[in-house]
Backbone bond lengths (Angstrom), bond angles and torsions (degrees), N, CA, C in turn:
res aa  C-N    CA-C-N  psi(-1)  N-CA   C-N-CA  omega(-1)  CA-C   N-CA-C  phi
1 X - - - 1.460 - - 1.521 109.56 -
2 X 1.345 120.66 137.93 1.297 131.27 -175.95 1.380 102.02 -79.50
3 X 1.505 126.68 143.02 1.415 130.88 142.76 1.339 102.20 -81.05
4 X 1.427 104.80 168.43 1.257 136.69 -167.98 1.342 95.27 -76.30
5 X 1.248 130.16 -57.92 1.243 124.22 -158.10 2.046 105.66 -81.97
6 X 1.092 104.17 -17.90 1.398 102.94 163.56 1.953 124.05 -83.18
7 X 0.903 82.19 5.72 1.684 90.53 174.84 1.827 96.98 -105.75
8 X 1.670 109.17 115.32 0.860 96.23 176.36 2.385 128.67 -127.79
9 X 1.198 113.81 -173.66 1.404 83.50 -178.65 1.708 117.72 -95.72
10 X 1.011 119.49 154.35 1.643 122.37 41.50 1.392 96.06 -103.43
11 X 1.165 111.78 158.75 2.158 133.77 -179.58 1.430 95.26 -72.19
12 X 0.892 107.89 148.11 1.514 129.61 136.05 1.666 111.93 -126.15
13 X 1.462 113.41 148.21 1.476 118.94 -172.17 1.570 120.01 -38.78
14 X 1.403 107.81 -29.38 1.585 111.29 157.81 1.111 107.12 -82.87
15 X 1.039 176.57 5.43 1.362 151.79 -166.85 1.266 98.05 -122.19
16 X 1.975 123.68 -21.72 1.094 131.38 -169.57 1.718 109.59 -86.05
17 X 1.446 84.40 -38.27 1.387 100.71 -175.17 1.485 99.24 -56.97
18 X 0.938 122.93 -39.34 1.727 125.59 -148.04 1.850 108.00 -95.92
19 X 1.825 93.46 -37.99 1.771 87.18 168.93 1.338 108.76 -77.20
20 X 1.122 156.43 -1.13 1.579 171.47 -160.57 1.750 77.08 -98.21
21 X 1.335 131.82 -97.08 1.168 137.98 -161.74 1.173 103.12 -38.33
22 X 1.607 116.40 -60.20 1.927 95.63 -165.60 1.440 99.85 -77.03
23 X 1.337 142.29 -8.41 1.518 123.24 165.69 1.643 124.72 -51.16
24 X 1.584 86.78 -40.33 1.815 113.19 177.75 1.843 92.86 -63.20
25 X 0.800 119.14 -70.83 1.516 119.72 -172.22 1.375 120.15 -40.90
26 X 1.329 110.05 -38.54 1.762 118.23 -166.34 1.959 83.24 -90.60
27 X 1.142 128.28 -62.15 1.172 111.21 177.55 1.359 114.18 -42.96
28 X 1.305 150.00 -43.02 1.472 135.44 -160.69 1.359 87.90 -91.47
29 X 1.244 153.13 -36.11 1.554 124.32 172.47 1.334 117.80 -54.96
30 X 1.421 126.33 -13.25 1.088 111.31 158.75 2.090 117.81 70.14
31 X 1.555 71.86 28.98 2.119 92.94 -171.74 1.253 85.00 -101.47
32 X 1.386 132.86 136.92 1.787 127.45 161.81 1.346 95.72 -93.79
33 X 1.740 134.86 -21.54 1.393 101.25 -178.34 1.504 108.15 -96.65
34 X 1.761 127.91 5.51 1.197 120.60 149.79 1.125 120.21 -59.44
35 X 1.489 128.42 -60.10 1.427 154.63 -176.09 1.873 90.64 -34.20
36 X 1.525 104.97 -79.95 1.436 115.57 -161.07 1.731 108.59 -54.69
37 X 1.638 122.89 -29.07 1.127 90.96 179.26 1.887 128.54 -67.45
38 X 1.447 111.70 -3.71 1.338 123.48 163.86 1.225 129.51 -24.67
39 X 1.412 117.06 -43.19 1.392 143.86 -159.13 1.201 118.86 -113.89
40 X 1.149 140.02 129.97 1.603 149.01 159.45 1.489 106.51 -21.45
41 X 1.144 122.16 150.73 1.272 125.53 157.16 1.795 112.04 -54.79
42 X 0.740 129.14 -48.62 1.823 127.68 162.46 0.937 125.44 -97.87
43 X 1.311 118.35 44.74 1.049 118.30 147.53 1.314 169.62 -62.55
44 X 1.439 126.42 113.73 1.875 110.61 -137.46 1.383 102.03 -96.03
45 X 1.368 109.51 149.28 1.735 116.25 169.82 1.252 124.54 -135.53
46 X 1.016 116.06 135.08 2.033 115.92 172.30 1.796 88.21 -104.27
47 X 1.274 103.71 134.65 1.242 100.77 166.10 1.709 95.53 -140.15
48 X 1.112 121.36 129.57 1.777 140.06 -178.14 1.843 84.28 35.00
49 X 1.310 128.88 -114.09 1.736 132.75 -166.76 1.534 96.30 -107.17
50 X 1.160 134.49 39.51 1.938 136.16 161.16 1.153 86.09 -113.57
51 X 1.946 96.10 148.36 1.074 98.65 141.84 1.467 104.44 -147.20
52 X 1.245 119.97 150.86 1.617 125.01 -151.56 1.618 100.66 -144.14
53 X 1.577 118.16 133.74 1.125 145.25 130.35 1.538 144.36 -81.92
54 X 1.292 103.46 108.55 1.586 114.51 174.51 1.439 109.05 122.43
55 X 1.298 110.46 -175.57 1.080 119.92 173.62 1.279 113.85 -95.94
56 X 1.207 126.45 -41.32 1.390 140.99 168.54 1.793 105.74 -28.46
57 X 1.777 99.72 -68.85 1.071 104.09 169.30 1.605 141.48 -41.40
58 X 0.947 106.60 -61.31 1.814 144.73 160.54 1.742 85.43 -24.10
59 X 1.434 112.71 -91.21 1.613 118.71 172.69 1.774 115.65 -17.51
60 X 1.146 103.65 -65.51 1.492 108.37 174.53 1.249 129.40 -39.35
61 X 1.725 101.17 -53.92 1.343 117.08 -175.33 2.001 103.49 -76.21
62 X 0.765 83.45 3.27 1.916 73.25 -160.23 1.757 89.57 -102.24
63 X 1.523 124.15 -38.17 1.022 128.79 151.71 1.195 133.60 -49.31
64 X 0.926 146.19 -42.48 1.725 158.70 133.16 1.931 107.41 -27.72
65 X 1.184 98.42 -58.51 1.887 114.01 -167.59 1.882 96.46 -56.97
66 X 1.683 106.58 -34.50 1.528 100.93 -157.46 1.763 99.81 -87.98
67 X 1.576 96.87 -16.57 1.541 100.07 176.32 1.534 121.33 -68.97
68 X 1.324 119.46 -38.65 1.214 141.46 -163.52 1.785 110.23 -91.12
69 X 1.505 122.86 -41.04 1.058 149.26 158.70 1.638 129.71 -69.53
70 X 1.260 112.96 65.65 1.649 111.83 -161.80 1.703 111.78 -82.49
71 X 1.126 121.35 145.71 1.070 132.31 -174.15 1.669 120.80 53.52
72 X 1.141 121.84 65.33 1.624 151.69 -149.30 1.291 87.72 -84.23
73 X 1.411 125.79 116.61 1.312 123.14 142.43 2.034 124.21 -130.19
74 X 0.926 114.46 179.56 2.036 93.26 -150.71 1.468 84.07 -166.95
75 X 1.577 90.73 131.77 1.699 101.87 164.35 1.669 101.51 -136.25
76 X 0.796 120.03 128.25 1.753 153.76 155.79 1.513 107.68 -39.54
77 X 0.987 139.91 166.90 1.242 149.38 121.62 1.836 122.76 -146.58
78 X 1.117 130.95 163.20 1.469 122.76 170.31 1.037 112.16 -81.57
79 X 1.441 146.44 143.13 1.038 135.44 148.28 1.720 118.87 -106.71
80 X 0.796 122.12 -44.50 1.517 124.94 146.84 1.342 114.93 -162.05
81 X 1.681 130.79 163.71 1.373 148.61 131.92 1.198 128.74 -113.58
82 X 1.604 104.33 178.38 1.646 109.93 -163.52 2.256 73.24 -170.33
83 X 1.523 95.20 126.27 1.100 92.37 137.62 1.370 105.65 79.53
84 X 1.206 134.16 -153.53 1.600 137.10 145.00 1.752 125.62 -72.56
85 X 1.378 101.29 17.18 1.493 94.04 176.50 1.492 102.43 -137.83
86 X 1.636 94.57 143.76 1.732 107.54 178.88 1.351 110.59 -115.20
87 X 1.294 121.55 141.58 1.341 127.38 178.06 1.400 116.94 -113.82
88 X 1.466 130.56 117.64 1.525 122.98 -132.71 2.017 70.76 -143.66
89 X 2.136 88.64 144.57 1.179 82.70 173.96 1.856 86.32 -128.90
90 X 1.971 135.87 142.24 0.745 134.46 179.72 1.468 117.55 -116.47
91 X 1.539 104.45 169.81 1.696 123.20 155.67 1.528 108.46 -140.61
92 X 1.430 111.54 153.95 0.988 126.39 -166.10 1.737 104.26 -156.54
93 X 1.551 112.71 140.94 1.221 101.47 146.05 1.901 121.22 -152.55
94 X 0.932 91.19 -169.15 1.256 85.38 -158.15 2.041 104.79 -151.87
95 X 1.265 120.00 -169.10 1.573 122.81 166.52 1.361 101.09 -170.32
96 X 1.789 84.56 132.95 1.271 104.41 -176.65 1.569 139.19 -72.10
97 X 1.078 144.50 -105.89 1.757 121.71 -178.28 1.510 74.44 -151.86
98 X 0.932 140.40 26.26 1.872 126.82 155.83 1.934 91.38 -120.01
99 X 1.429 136.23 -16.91 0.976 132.82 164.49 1.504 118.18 118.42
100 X 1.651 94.38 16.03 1.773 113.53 179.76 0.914 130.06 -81.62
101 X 1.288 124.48 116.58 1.779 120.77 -179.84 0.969 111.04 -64.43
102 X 1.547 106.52 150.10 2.115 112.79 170.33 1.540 89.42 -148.33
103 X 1.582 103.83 148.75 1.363 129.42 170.69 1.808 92.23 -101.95
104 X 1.046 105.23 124.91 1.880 105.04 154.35 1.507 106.72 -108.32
105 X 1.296 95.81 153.13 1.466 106.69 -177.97 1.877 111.58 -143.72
106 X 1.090 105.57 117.41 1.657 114.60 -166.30 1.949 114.83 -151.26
107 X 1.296 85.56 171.26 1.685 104.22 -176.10 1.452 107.09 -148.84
108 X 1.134 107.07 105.46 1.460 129.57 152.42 1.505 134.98 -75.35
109 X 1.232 108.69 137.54 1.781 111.90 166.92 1.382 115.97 -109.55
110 X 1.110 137.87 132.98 0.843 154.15 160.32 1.473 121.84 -109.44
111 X 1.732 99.23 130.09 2.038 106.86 160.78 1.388 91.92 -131.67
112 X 1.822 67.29 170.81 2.058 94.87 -163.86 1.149 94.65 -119.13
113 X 1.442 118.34 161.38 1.230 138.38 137.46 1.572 117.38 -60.92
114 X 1.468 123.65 160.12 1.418 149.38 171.30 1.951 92.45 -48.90
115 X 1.374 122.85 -38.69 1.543 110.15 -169.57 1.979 103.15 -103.10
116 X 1.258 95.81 18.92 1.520 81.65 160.23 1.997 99.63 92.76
117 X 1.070 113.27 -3.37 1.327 120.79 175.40 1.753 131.24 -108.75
118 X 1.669 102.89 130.94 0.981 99.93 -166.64 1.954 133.41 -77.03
119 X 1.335 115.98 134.70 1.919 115.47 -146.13 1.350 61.84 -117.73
120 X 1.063 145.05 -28.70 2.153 107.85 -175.85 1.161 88.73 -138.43
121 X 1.785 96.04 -178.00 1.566 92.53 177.19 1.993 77.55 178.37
122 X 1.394 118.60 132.30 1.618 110.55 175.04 1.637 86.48 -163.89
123 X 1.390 74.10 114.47 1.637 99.84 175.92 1.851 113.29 -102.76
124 X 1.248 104.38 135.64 1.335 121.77 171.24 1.535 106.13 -108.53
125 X 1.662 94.30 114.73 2.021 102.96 168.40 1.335 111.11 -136.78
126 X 1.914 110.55 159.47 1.288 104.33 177.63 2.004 83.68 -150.86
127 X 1.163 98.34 123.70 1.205 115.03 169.82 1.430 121.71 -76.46
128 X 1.659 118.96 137.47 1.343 111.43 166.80 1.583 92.93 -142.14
129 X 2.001 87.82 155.32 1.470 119.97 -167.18 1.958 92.43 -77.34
130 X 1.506 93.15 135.25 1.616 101.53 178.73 1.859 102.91 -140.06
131 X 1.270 101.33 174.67 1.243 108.02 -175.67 1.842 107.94 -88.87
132 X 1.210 121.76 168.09 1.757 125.01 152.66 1.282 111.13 -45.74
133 X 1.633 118.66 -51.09 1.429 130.26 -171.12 1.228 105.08 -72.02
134 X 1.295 130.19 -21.31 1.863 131.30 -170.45 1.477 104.72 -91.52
135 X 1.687 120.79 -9.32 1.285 121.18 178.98 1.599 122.39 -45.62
136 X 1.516 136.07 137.91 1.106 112.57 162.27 1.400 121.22 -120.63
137 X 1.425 113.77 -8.64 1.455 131.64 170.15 2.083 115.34 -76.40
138 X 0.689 112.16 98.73 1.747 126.05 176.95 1.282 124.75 -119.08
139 X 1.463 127.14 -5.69 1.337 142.06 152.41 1.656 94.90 -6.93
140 X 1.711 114.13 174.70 1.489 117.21 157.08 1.665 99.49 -81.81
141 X 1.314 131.85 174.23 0.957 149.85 157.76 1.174 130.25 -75.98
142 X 1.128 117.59 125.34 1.815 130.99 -160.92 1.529 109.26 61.52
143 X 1.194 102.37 25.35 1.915 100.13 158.40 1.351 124.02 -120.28
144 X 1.033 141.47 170.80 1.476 165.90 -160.10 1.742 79.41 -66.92
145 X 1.524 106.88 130.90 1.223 101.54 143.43 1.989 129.75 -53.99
146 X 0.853 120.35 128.42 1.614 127.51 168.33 1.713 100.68 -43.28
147 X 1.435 115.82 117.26 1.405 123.16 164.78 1.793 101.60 -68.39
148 X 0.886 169.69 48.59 1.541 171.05 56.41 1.267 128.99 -96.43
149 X 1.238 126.25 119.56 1.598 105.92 14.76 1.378 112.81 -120.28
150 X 1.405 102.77 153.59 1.545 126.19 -174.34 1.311 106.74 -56.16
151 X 1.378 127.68 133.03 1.185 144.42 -179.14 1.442 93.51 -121.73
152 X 1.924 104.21 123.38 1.366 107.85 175.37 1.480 131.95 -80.71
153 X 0.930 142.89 149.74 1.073 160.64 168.02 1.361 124.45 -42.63
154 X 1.236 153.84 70.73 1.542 142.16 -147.21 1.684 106.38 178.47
155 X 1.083 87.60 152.09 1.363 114.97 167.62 1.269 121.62 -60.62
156 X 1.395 112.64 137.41 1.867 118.01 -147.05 1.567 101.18 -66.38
């Protein structure tokens, strides 16, 4: 199995395909110092109204996000690359600390560095309120999503 950080650029649709997956993976463990080694040491981020430098940072924030965000689950998809940059479109959900479900729904860009590590990263999300019953993520928690079966990607 490839790490993320051993997949490096320029992409080809496999290689894209596959750092997309282990990003998805290190996010659902739900480790911030797995997650953070992803990224360059300066690495910049817009995430929804943050915006954060470093890795240091990155750690923090991802620590905070998993506190606030209970029961985290995340699916990936490609949307295209070229080059050292991937364009990833997501879902995610999660429940909040009164016991509320939310679907997020976003698109990220991402560039790499020459060693396979990510120097930006600015994510666009907009959360919506859903039911228990509207859930579609049920995986165990802090594991790999299940490769079958594929649950598509789309708008509710």
């Amino acid at each position: 199995m490839s790490t993320s950080t051993s997949i490096r650029p320029p992409f080809t649709r496999e290689t894209a395909t596959a750092k997309v997956r282990a990003a998805e993976d290190a996010w659902n463990s739900r480790d911030p110092n797995r997650v953070s080694l992803a990224y360059s040491e300066d690495s910049t981020w817009r995430n929804r109204n943050q915006f954060l430098q470093g890795r240091d940072k990155i750690r923090e924030f991802l620590s905070s996000k998993w506190d606030i965000e209970r029961d985290y689950r995340l699916m990936k998809d490609l949307w295209a690359f070229e080059g050292n940059r991937i364009a990833v479109r997501f879902q995610y959900e999660y429940r909040d600390a009164d016991g509320h479900w939310w679907r997020a729904y976003g698109n990220e860009l991402w560039e790499f560095d020459p060693e396979g590590l990510m120097r930006r990263r600015e994510a666009s999300i907009n959360d919506l309120s859903i039911t228990e019953s509207e859930r579609k993520f049920h995986w165990p928690l802090g594991e790999p999503r299940p490769a079958e079966p594929a649950v598509v990607l789309c708008v509710k």
